[in-house]
MIBANU-689648 format. One record per residue (C-alpha): x, y, z. Coordinates in steps of 0.2 Angstrom, whole numbers, plus 2048, in hexadecimal, padded with zeros to 3 digits. Each point is the difference from the previous one (the first is absolute). Example, Ala and Ser with C-alpha at 12.3 -4.5 7.8 and 13.67 -1.06 7.14 Angstrom:
! MIBANU-689648
83E7EA827/8068117FD/
***
This chain:
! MIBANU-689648
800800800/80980E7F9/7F780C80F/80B7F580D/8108077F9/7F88127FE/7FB7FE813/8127FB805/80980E7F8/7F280D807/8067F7813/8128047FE/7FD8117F9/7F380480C/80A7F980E/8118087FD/7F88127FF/7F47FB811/8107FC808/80B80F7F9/7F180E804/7FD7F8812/80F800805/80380C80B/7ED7F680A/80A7F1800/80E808809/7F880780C/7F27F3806/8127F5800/80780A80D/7F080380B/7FE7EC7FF/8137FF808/7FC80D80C/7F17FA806/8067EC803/80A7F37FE/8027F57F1/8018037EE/7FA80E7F6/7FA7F27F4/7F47F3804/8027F07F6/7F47F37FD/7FD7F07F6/7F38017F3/7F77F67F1/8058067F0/7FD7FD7EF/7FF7F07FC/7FE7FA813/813805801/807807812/808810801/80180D80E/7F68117FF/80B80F807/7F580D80A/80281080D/7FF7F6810/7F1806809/7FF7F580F/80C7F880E/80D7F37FC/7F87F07FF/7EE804801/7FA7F57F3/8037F380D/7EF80680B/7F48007EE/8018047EE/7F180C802/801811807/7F180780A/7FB810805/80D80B80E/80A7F17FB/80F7FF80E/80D7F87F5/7FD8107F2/80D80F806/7FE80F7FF/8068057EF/7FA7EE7FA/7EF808803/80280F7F4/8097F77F3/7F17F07FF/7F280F801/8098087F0/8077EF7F8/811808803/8067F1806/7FD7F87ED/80C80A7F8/8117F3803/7F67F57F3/80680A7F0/8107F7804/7F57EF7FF/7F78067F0/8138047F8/8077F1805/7F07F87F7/7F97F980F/7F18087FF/7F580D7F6/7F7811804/7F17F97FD/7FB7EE805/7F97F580B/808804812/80E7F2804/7F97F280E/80B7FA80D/8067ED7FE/7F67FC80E/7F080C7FF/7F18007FB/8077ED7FC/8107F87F8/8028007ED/7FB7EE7FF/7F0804809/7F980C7F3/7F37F97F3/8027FE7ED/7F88117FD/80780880E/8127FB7FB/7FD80C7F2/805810809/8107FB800/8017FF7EC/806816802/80A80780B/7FC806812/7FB811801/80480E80B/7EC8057FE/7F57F67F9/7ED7FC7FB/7FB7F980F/80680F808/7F580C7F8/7F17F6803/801800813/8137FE805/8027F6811/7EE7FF805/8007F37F1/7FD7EF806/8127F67F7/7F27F37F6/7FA8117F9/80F8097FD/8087F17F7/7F08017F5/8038127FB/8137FB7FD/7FB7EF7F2/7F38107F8/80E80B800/80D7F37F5/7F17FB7F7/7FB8127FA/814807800/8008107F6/808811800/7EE807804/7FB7F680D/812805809/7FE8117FD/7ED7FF80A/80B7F880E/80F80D801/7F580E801/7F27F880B/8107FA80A/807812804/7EC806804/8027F380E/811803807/7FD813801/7EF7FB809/8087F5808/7F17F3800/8007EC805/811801806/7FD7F580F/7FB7EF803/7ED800808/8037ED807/8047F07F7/7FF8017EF/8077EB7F9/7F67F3801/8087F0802/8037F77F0/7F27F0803/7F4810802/8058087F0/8027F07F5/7EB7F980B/7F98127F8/8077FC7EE/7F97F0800/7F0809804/8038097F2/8047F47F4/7EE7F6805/7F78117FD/8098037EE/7FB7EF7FA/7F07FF808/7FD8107F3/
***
């Protein structure tokens, strides 16, 4: 698809200009991270890429050291969330590392958001159809993201991902970069509500639901 290649070259452009104009942000959040607590300015973590593929997603550390280990969601007046870790998820500063993932070719501006290895479920848990999302690049924003963010249930959110590699365009990722920004700057569903993954026995008991409806047609 000759718009996969268009779409590549528009990550690299887009993201080397992103990180040369932001600059003198990334500097600075940098510094009030170090100043504020310990640990690394950069918070590493493994994700699911394209293909299924493992690689680590770079972003402005926004919590304390090791606070993935109480949860994956964050709630709230969420303790673990410093200070500046509170500005920088509000404003989706805490994003901005991942134009080093999409020039590496990691991932893509626009695209379904990577999943832990572990969460919602493990690659090998996800269906036939779901298994679709990972046929693109992760996304730094994505469909799912413009259509509720993290109030999404992840059975929901993994739907919106298989529509979005189903109907790739350039149009469809324009509606989603500028419905993207309108969301950051009103800084809406930028916070877990509760639980949002279902286990997988759950997810795979409603498509079997499904399925009986579709025939029963």
């Amino acid at each position: 698809m000759i718009y996969k290649k268009v779409k590549r070259l528009l990550d690299i452009v887009l993201s080397l200009t992103g990180l040369i104009i932001l600059s003198p942000i990334l500097i600075i959040v940098a510094i009030a991270i170090k100043l504020e607590s310990k640990g690394p300015v950069i918070f590493q973590q493994e994700r699911l890429g394209l293909n299924g593929k493992i690689f680590k997603i770079y972003k402005f550390r926004s919590m304390c050291v090791g606070a993935e280990k109480s949860g994956v969601y964050e709630t709230k007046g969420d303790a673990r969330v410093t200070r500046v870790g509170k500005f920088i998820r509000k404003t989706s500063v805490d994003e901005f590392p991942q134009f080093v993932n999409i020039i590496k070719g990691e991932m893509s501006i626009i695209g379904p958001r990577p999943t832990l290895t572990y969460h919602p479920w493990s690659l090998e848990e996800y269906t036939k159809r779901q298994s679709k999302r990972f046929n693109v690049r992760p996304g730094v924003t994505g469909w799912a993201q413009i259509n509720g963010r993290k109030d999404v249930p992840w059975d929901k959110r993994i739907e919106y991902d298989v529509e979005y590699v189903e109907s790739l365009s350039f149009v469809l990722d324009i509606k989603v970069f500028f419905k993207t920004i309108f969301k950051v700057l009103t800084m809406q569903d930028n916070v877990n509500v509760g639980e949002t993954a279902k286990t997988v026995d759950k997810i795979k008991e409603n498509e079997v639901v499904v399925t009986k409806e579709e025939s029963g047609k």
